[in-house]
C-alpha positions in Angstrom: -0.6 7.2 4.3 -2.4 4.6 2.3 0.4 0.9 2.8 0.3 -2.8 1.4 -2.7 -3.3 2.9 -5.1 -0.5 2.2 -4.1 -0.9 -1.2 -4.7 -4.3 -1.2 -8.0 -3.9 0.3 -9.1 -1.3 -2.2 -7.9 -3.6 -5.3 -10.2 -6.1 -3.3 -13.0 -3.8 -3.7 -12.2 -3.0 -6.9 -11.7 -6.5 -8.4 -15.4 -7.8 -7.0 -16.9 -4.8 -8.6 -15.4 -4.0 -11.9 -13.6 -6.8 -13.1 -15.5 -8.0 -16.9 -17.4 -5.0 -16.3 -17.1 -2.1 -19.6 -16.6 1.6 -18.5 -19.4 3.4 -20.2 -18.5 7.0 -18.9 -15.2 8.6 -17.4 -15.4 12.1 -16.2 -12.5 13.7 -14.6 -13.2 16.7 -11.8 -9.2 17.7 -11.4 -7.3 17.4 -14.3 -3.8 17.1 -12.0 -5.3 13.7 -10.9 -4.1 12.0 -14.6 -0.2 12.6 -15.0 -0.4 10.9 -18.4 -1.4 11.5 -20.9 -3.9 14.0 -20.9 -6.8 14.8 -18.7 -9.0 14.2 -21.9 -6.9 11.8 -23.8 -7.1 9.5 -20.6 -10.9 9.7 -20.1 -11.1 9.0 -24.2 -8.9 6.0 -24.3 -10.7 4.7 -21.0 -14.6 4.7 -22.3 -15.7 1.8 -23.9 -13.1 -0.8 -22.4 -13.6 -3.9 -20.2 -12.0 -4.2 -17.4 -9.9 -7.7 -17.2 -7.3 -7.6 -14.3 -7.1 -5.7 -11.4 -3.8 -5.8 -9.3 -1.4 -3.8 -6.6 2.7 -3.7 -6.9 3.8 -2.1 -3.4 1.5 0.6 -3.1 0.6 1.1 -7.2 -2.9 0.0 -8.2 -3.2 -1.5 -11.5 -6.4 -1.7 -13.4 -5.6 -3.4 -16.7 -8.2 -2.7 -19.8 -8.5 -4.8 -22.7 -6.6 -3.2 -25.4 -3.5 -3.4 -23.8 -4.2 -0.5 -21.6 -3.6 -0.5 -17.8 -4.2 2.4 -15.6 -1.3 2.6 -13.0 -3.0 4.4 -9.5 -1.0 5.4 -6.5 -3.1 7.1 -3.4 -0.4 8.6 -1.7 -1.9 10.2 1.6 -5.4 10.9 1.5 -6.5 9.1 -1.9 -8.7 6.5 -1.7 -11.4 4.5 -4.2 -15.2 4.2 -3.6 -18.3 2.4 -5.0 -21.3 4.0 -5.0 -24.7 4.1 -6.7 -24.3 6.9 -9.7 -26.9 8.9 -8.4 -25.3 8.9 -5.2 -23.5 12.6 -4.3 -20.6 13.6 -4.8 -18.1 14.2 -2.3 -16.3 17.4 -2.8 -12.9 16.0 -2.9 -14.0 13.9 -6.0 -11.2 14.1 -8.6 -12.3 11.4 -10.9 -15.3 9.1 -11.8 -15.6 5.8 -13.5 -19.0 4.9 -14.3 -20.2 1.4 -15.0 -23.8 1.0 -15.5 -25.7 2.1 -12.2 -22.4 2.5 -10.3 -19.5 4.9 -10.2 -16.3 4.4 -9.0 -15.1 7.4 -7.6 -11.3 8.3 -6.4 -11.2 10.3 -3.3 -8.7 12.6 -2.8 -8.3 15.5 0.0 -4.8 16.4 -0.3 -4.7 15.9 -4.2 -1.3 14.1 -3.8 -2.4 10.8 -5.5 -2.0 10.2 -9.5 -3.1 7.8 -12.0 -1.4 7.3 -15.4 -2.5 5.6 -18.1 -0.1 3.4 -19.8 0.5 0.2 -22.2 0.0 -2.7 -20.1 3.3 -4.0 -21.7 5.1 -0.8 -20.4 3.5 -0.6 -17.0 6.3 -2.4 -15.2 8.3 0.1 -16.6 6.9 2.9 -15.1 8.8 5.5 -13.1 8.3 4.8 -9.5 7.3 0.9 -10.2 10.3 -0.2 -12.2 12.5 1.0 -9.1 10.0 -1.5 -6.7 11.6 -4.4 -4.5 10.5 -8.0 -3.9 6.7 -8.4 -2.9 6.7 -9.3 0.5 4.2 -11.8 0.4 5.3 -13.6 -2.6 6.7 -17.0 -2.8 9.6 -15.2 -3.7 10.4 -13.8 -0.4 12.0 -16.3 1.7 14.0 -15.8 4.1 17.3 -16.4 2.9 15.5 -13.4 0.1 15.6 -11.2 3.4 19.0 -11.9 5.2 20.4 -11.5 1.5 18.5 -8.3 1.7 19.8 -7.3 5.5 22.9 -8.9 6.3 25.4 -6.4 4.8 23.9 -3.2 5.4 24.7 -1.7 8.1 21.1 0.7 8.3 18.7 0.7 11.2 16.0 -2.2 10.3 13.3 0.5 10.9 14.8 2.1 7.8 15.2 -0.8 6.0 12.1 -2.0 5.8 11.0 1.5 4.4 13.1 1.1 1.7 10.9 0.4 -1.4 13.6 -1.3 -3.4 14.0 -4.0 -1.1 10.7 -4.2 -0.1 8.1 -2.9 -1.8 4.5 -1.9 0.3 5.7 -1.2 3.4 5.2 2.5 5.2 5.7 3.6 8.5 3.0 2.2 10.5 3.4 -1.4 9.3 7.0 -1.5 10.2 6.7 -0.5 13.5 3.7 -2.9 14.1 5.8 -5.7 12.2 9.2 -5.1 14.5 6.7 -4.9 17.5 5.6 -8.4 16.9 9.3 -9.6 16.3 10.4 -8.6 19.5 12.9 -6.0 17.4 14.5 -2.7 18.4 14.0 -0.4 15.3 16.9 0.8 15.7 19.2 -2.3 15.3 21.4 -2.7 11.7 20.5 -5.2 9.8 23.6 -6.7 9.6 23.0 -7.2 13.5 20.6 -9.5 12.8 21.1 -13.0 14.3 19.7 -15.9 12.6 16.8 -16.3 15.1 15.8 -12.6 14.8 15.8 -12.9 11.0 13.2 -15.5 11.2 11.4 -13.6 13.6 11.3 -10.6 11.2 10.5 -13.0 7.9 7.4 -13.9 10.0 5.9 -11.0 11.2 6.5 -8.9 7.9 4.6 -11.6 6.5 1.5 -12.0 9.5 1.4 -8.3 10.0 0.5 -7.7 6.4 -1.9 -10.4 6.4 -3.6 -9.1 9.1 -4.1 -5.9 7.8 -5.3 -6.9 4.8 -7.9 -9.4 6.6 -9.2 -7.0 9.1 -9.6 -3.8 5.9 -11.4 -6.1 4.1 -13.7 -7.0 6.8 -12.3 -10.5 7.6 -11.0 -9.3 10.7 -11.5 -7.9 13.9 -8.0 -5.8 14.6 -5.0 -4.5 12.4 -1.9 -5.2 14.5 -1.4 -4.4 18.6 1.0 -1.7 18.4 -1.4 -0.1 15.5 -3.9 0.2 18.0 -2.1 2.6 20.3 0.6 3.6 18.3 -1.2 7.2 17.6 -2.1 8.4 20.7 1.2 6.9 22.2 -0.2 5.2 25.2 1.4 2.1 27.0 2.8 -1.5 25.3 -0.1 -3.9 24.7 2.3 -6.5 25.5 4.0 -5.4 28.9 1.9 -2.1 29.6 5.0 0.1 30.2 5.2 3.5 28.4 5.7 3.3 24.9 9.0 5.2 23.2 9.2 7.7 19.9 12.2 8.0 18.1 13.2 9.7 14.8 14.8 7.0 12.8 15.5 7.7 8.6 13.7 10.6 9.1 10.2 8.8 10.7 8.4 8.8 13.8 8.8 5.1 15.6 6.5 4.1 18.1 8.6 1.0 20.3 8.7 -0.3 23.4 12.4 -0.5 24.8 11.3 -3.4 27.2 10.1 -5.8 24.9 12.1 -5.0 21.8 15.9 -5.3 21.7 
């Protein structure tokens, strides 16, 4: 599933190629793709405007239009955007097209789970599903005194925690394992467990992991994260090269290694 940054590598993508750029042509292959309003409503309000911001909160695209429109994305598993020439085929799990001159912009979407919405830019914050989003994790806003404020009395595995998207809003499963891998962190200590040391530990990687990611989607990289690597096909710790451990913690799959994190 689709976390901080794959969605901030898409709003990359999207940003270089359609931002000042009018929509000339909207055509919309699965009507469940637009939750609101209407499948034709969203394609009529859409032609004709110029595209002046594009942005992510957590995992939400937002593609904001002059006349205070903004089009609110979320990819969920499989979703994904792509730029391609508009004469170029098209895929069959196409659910929607923007077209901009010579180019379409086309959202990809095998399991049909993702959704866009189109809303008043003024209202988008407000949006079931953003409004309820925590702090940014890589915004000057998240210190971390913001985290240990956000840990230090609840008594939830950290693993959990850092799912939580009302404290902290982007991260999924795969990113919290790689971020308590590089903090040296058993996923399934409680916050409130959480020693001052460790909590600076944890402020750090959340912040290097996700910068990471986002460097090496966007092709300023070479890797995503060490456990990331491996953590699919189980394997052995990249640090220490003993076995790697699963456990079901809040309901997810964690990928640890009980050497190297306590």
């Amino acid at each position: 599933m689709p976390e901080l940054p794959d969605v901030e590598a898409v709003a990359g993508l999207l940003r270089r190629r359609l931002m000042g750029r009018r929509i000339d042509r909207v055509r919309i292959l699965d009507h469940a793709v637009v939750r609101s309003p209407s499948a034709a409503a969203f394609a009529r309000r859409l032609r004709g405007r110029t595209v002046r911001h594009v942005s992510r909160r957590g995992k939400y695209l937002m593609l904001s239009m002059d006349g205070n429109l903004t089009v609110v994305g979320h990819l969920r598993m499989t979703g994904d955007f792509v730029v391609v020439p508009k004469i170029a085929p098209v895929h069959p799990h196409t659910r929607l097209v923007i077209g901009v001159d010579a180019t379409d912009v086309r959202f990809i979407d095998q399991r049909r789970f993702g959704h866009l919405d189109l809303v008043a830019t003024d209202r988008a914050a407000e949006l079931d599903g953003v409004r309820r989003l925590g702090i940014e994790p890589l915004s000057p806003e998240f210190t971390q005194a913001r985290l240990r404020g956000l840990l230090q009395e609840r008594r939830g595995a950290v693993k959990a925690l850092l799912l939580r998207q009302d404290l902290i809003a982007g991260i999924g499963n795969i990113y919290a394992d790689e971020i308590l891998f590089q903090a040296r962190l058993s996923p399934d200590r409680t916050g409130a467990s959480l020693r001052p040391a460790e909590l600076r530990r944890l402020h750090r990687a959340i912040v290097t992991s996700l910068r990471r990611g986002i460097a090496a989607l966007s092709g300023r990289g070479r890797t995503i994260g060490d456990l990331i690597d491996v953590r699919e096909r189980g394997g052995v710790c990249p640090r220490c090269r003993r076995p790697l451990h699963t456990a079901t913690i809040g309901g997810r799959t964690a990928y640890f290694c009980p050497h190297c994190q306590r």
